[in-house]
Structure formats: structure tokens, C-alpha cells
NUMIPA-504640 format. One record per atom (N, C-alpha, C): x, y, z negated; residue number from 1; residue in one letter. Coordinates in Angstrom, 3 decimals. Atoms other than C-alpha are relative to their C-alpha. Layout:
% residues N
<<X,Y,Z>,NUM,A>;
...
% end
This chain:
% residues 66
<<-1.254,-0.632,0.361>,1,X>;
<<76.446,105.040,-84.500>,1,X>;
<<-0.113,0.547,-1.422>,1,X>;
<<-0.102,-0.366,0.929>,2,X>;
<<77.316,105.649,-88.105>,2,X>;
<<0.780,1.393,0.034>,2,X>;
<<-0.609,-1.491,0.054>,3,X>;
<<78.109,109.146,-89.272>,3,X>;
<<0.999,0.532,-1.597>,3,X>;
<<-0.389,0.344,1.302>,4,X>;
<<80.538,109.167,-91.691>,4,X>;
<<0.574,1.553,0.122>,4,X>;
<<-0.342,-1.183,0.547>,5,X>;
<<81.502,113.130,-91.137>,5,X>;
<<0.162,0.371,-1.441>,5,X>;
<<0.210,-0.409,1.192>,6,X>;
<<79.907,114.234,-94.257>,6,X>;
<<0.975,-1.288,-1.187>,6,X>;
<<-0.788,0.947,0.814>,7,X>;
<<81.656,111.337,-96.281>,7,X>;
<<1.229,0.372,0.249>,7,X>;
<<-0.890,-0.223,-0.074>,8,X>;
<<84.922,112.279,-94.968>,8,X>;
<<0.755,1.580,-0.152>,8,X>;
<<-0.595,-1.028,0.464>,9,X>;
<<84.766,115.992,-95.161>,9,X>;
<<-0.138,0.295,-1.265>,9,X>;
<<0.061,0.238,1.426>,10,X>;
<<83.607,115.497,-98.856>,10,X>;
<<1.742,0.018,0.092>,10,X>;
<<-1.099,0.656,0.262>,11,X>;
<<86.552,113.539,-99.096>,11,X>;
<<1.470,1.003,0.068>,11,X>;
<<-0.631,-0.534,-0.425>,12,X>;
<<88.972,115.999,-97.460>,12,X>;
<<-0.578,1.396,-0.234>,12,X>;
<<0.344,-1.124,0.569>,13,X>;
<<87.537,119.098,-99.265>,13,X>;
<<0.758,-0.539,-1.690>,13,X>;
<<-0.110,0.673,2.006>,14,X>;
<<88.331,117.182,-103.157>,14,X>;
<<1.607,-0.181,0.137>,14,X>;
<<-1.814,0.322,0.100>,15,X>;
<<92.329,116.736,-101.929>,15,X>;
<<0.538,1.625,-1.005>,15,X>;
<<-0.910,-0.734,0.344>,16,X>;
<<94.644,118.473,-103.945>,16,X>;
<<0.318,0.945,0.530>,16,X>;
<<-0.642,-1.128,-0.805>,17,X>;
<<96.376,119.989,-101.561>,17,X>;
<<-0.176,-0.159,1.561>,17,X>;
<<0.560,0.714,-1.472>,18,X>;
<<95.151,119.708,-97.894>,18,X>;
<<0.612,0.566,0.464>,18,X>;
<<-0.820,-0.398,-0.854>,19,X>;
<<98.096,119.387,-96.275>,19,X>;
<<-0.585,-1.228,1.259>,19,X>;
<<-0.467,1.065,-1.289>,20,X>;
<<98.887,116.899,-92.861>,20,X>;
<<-0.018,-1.240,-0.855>,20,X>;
<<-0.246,1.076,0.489>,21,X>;
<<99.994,114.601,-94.938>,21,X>;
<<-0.663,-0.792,-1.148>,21,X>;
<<1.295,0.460,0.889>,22,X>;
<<97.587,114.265,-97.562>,22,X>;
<<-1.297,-0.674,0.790>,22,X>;
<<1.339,0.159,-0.990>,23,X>;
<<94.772,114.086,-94.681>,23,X>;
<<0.436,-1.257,0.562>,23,X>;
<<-0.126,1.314,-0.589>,24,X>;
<<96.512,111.118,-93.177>,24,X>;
<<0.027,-0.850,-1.134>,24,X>;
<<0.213,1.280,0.608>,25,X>;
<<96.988,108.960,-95.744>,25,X>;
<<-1.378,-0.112,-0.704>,25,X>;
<<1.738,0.365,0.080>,26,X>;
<<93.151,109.687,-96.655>,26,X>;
<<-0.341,-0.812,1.036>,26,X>;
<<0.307,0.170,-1.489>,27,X>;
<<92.580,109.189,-93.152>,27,X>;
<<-0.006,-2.178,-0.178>,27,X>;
<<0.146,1.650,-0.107>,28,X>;
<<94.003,105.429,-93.858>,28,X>;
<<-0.352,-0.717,-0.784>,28,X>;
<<0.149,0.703,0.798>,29,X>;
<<93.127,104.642,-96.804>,29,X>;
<<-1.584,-0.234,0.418>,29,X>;
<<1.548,0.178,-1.220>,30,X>;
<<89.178,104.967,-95.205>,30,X>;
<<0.282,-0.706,0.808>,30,X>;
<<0.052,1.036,-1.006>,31,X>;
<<89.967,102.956,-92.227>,31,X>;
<<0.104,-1.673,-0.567>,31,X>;
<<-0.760,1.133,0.418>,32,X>;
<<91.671,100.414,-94.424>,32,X>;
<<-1.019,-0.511,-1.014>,32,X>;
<<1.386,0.337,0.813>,33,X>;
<<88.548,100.705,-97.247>,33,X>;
<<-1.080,-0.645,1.017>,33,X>;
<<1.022,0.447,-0.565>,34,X>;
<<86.030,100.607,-94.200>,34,X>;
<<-0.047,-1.488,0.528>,34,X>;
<<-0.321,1.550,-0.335>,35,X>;
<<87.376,97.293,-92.471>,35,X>;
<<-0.013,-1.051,-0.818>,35,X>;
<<0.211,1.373,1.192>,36,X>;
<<87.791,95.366,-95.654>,36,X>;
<<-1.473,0.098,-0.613>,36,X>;
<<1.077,0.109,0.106>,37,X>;
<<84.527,96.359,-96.515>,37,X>;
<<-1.246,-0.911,1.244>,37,X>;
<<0.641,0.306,-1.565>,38,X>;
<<82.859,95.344,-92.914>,38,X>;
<<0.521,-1.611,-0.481>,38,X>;
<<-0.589,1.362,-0.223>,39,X>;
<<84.899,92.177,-93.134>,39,X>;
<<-0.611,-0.910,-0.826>,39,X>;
<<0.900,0.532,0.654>,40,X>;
<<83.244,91.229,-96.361>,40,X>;
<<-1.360,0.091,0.137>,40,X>;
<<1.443,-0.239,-0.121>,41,X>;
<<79.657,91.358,-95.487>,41,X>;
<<-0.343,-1.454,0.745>,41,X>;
<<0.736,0.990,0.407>,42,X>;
<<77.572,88.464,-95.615>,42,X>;
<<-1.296,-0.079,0.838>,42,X>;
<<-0.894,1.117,-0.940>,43,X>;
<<76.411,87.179,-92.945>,43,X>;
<<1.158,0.770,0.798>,43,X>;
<<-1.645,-0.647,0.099>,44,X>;
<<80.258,88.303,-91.380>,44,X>;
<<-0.773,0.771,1.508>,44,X>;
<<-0.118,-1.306,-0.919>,45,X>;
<<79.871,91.067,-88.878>,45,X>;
<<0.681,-0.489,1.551>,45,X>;
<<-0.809,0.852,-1.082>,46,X>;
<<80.971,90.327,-84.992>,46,X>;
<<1.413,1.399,-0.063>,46,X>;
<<-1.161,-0.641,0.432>,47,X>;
<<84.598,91.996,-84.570>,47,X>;
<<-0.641,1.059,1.018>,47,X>;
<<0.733,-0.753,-0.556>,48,X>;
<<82.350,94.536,-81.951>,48,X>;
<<-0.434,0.411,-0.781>,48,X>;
<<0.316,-0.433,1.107>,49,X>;
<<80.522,95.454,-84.706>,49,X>;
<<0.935,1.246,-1.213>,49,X>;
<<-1.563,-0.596,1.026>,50,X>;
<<83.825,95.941,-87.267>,50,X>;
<<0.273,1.839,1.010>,50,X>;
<<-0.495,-1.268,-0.767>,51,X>;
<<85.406,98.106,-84.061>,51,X>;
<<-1.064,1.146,0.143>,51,X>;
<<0.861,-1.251,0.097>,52,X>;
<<82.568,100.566,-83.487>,52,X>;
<<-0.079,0.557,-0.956>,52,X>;
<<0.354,-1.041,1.153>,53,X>;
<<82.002,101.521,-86.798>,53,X>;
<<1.819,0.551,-0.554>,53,X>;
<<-0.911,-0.678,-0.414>,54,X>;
<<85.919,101.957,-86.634>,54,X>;
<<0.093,1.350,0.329>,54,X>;
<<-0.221,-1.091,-1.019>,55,X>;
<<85.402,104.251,-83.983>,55,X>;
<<-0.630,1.081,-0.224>,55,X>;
<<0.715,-1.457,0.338>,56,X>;
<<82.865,106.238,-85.220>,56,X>;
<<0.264,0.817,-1.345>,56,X>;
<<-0.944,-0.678,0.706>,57,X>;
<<85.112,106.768,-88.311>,57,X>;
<<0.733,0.867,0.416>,57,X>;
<<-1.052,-0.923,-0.922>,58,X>;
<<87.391,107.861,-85.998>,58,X>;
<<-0.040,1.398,0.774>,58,X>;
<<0.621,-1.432,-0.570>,59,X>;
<<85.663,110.278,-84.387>,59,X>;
<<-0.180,0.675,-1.224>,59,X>;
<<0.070,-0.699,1.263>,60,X>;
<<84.464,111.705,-87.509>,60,X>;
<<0.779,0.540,-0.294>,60,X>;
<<-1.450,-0.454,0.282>,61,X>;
<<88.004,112.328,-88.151>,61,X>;
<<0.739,0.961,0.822>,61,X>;
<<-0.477,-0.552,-1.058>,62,X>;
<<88.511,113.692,-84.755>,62,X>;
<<-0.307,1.743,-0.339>,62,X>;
<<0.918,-1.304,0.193>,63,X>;
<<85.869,116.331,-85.424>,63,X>;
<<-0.007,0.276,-1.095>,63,X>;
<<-0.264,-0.979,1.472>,64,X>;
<<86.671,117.340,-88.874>,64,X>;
<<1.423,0.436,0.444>,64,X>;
<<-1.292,-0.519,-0.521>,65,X>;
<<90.247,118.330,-87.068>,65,X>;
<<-0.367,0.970,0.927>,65,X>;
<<-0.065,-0.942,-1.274>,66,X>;
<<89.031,120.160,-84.572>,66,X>;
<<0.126,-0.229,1.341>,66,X>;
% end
């Protein structure tokens, strides 16, 4: 399980203004960076793979909310 907490509360400490709405579209622009990243990788990743590290974005996200 990857731990991308610290990468994301970085991330969500450096906003402007940390509203709701700032935090989500961080929120996607990470999901949307991590997948296209995953997707490019050489030899290609199984889509099990992709989804977990998804998920453990996700969580990350969960638990920097509270």
C-alpha cells in the first residue's frame, strides 16, 4: 500500500485558500495526475494494480478530512 498522505497534505497545506472547493479540484487533479502516470509505466501496470494505488490515494484523502 502506497502512502501518499504526506504528498497530499503537503499539497493541501501550499493552497491558497483551503476552501471545499479548492481541496476538490486538488483532490482531482492527483487522481487524474496519478492514473496517467500508472498508465504510462513501462512494462504497463495490471488495471488491479492502477485501482489500488487509486485507493490508497483515496484513503489518504479520506484521512486528511477527517
Amino acid at each position: 500500500m502506497a502512502d501518499y498522505y504526506p504528498l497530499i497534505s503537503r499539497a493541501v497545506a501550499g493552497l491558497e485558500k483551503n476552501s471545499g472547493e479548492n481541496r476538490r479540484a486538488l483532490y482531482e487533479r492527483a487522481r487524474k495526475a496519478l492514473v496517467d502516470q500508472l498508465r504510462g509505466v513501462q512494462p504497463p501496470l495490471s488495471e488491479t494494480d492502477i485501482t489500488q494505488a487509486w485507493r490508497d490515494l483515496r484513503r489518504s484523502m479520506r484521512d486528511l478530512a477527517g
